[in-house]
C-alpha positions in Angstrom: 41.1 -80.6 179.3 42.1 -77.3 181.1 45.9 -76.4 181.6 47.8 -73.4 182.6 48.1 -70.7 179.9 51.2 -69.7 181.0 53.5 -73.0 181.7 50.8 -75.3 179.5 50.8 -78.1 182.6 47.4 -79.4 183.9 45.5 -78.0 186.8 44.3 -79.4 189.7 40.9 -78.1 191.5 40.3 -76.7 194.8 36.9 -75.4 196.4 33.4 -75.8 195.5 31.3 -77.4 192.9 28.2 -78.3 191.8 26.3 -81.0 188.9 29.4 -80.6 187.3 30.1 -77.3 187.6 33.3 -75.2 189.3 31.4 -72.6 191.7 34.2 -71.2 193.9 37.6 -71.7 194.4 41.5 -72.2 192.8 42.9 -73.7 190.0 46.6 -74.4 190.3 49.5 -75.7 188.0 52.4 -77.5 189.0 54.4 -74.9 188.8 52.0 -73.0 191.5 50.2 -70.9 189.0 47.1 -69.6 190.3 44.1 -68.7 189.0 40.6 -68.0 190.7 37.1 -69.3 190.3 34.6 -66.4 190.7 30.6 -67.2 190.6 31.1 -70.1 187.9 33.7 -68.5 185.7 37.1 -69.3 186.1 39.8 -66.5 185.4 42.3 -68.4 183.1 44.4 -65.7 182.3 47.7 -64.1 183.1 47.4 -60.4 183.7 51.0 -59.6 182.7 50.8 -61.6 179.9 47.2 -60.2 178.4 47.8 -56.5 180.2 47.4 -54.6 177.1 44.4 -56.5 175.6 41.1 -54.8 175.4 38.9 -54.1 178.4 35.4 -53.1 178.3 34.2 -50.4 179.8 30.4 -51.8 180.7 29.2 -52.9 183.8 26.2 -55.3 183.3 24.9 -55.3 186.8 21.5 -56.5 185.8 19.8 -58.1 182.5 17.8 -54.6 182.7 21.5 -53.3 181.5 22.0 -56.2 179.7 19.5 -55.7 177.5 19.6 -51.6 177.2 23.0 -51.8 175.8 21.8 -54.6 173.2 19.2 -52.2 172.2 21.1 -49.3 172.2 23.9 -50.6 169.8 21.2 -52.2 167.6 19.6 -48.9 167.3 22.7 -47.3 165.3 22.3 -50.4 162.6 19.4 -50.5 159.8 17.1 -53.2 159.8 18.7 -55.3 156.3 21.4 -55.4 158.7 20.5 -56.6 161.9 18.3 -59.2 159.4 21.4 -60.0 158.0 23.6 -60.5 160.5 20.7 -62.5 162.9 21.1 -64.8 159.3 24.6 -65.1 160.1 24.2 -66.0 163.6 21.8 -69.1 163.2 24.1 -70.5 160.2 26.9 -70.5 162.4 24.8 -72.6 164.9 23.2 -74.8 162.8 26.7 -75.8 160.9 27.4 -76.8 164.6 24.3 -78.0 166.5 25.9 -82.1 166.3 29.1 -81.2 167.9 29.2 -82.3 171.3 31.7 -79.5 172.3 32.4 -76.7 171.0 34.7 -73.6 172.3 33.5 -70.0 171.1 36.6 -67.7 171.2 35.9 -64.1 172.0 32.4 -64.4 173.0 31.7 -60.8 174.2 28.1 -60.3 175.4 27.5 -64.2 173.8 24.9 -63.0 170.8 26.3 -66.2 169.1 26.3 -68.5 172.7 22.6 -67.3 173.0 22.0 -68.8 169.7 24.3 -71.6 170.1 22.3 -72.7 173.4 19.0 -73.1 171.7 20.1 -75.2 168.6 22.5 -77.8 170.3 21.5 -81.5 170.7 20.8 -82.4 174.1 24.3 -83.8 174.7 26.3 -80.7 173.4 28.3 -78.5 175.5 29.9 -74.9 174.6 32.8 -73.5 176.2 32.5 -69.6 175.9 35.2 -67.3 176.3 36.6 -63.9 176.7 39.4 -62.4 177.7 37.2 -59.8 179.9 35.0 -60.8 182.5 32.6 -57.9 182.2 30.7 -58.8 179.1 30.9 -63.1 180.0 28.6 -62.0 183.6 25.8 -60.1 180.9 26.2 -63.1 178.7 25.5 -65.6 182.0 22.9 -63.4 182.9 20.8 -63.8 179.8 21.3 -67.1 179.6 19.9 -67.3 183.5 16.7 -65.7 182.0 16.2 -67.6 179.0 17.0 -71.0 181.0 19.6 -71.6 178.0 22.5 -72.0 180.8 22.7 -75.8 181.3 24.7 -76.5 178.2 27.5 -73.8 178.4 30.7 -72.8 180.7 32.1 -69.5 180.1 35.7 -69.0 181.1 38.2 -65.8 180.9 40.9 -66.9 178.4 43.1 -64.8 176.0 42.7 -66.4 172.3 46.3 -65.9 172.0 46.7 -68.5 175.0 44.3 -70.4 175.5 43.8 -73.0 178.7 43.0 -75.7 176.9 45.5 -78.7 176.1 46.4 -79.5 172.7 44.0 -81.6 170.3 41.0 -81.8 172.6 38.9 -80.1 170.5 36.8 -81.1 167.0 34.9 -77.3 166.9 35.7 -73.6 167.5 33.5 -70.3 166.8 33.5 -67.0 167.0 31.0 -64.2 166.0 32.9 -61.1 165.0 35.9 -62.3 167.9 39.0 -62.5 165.9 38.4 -59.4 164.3 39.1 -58.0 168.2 41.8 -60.1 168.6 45.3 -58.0 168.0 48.1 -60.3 166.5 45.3 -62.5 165.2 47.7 -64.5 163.3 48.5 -65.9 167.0 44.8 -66.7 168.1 44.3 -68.8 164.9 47.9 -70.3 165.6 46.1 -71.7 169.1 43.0 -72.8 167.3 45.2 -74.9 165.5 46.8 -76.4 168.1 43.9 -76.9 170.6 41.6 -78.6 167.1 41.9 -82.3 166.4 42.9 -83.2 163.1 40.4 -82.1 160.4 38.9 -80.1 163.2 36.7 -77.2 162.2 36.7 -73.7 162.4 33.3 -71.4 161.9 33.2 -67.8 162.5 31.7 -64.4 161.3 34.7 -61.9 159.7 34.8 -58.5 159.0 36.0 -56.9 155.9 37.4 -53.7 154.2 38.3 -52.4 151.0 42.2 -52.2 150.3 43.2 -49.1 151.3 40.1 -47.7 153.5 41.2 -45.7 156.2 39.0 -48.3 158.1 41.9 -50.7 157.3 44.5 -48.7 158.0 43.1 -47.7 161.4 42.7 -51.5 161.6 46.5 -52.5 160.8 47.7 -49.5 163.0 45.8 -51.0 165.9 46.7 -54.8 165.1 43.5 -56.0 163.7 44.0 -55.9 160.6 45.4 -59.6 159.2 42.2 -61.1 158.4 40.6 -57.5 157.5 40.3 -58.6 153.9 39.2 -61.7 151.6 43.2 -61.8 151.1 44.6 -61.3 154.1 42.6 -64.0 155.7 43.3 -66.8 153.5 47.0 -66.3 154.0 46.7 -65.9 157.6 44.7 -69.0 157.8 46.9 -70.9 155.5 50.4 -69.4 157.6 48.3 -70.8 160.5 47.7 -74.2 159.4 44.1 -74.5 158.5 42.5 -74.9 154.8 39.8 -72.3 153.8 36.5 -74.3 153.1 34.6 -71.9 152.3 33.4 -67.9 152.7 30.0 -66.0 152.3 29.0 -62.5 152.4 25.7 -62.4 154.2 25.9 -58.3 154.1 27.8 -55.7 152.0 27.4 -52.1 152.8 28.4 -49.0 154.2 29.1 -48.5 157.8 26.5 -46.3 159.4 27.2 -43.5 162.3 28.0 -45.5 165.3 29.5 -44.1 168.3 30.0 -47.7 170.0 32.5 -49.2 167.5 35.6 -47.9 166.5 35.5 -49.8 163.5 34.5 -49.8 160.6 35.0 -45.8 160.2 31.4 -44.3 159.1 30.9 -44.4 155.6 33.5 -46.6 154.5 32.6 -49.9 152.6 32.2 -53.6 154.1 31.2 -56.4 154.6 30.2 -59.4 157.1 31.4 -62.7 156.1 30.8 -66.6 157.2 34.0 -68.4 157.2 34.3 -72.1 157.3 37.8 -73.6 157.6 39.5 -76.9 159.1 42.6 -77.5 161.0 45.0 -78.9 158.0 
């Protein structure tokens, strides 16, 4: 089901692997694309082509570090919210715990594949991606220690262009991931093409007021299509997918918090479940 982002032909393996698992190695196109396979997560991305998308800063060298940045960022939130927001986790995996695969787009430091891996059927399989490596290494490292591994793959993609053919596809998630995603427009454009028909798409939004400087600073920056209840539906609609449904699990105003550069402090919003399907 892989393919080369760039050229969109398949791939053909070369190296090492393992109970069906890529350890080491190449994958090449037929056009002689080349992309490497480093300690179970292969690099599908072109680093012209994603150069200016965000890079963390974070080593996670150990679940130790792992786990200290966790706490440190949930330290800046109040306790309705983190309650909130762990609500907003477990819906999104219990809407999908039947799938038998499912690709989480933007996974970060996988909150939502850590949840995902404890509520799928014993047949399901996630596909978690990102389009650092940094944050993916944490995310395999907790999964390691809670022995919730087994049932997921991460790989580096860039939503925008992602290595996966056309159609293959009957779920993708995201907790909080599009909102990182510049040009999101585009990312939801390949979730479109990589769903089946009817295919569904489940994923945790963020909100602003109209005319926040939160949403300004979000439009300035490229985040800002799906920053609003408006803006999504007609960048969801423009993409090709019909809004289901959309819940506000927390409403509020953003707290100090050094580690996000949005929302601004003290501006309104809100965290939102959205459920969509591919048109």
């Amino acid at each position: 089901m892989l393919k080369c982002p760039v050229c969109r032909k398949s791939l053909k393996f070369a190296g090492e692997a393992s109970d069906d698992r890529l350890l080491n190695g190449v994958l090449r196109c037929f056009s002689g694309h080349l992309y490497q396979i480093k300690d179970e997560i292969p690099i599908l991305k072109d680093p012209k082509l994603s150069e200016k998308e965000f890079s963390w800063n974070i080593e996670f060298p150990s679940v130790e570090k792992y786990d200290e940045i966790r706490k440190k960022y949930s330290s800046y939130l109040s306790e309705e919210l983190r309650k909130a927001d762990e609500a907003l986790l477990n819906e999104i995996a219990s809407s999908v715990s039947n799938e038998n695969l499912i690709l989480d787009v933007a996974s970060g430091m996988g909150r939502l594949l850590l949840a995902l891996s404890r509520k799928l059927s014993k047949d399901g399989l996630v596909i978690g991606t990102d389009i650092d490596e940094k944050p993916l290494r944490g995310a395999k490292l907790k999964l390691e220690e809670q022995k919730s591994y087994k049932q997921i793959s991460l790989c580096i993609m860039d939503g925008k262009l992602l290595a996966i053919k056309s159609r293959k596809l009957t779920c993708i998630t995201s907790y909080f991931g599009f909102d990182n995603i510049p040009e999101t427009k585009k990312a939801f454009q390949e979730a479109f093409r990589v769903l089946m028909p009817k295919g569904r798409l489940i994923f945790a939004n963020l909100w602003f007021k109209e005319g926040s400087m939160s949403l300004a600073l979000a439009e300035k920056f490229g985040f800002g299509a799906i920053a609003t209840k408006d803006k999504l539906f007609q960048t969801l609609e423009e993409a090709g997918f019909k809004i289901d449904s959309t819940e506000e699990f927390y409403i509020g105003q953003w707290p100090y918090n050094p580690m996000d550069l949005l929302p601004l402090e003290g501006d309104w919003f809100a965290h939102v479940l959205v459920k969509a399907h591919r048109k």
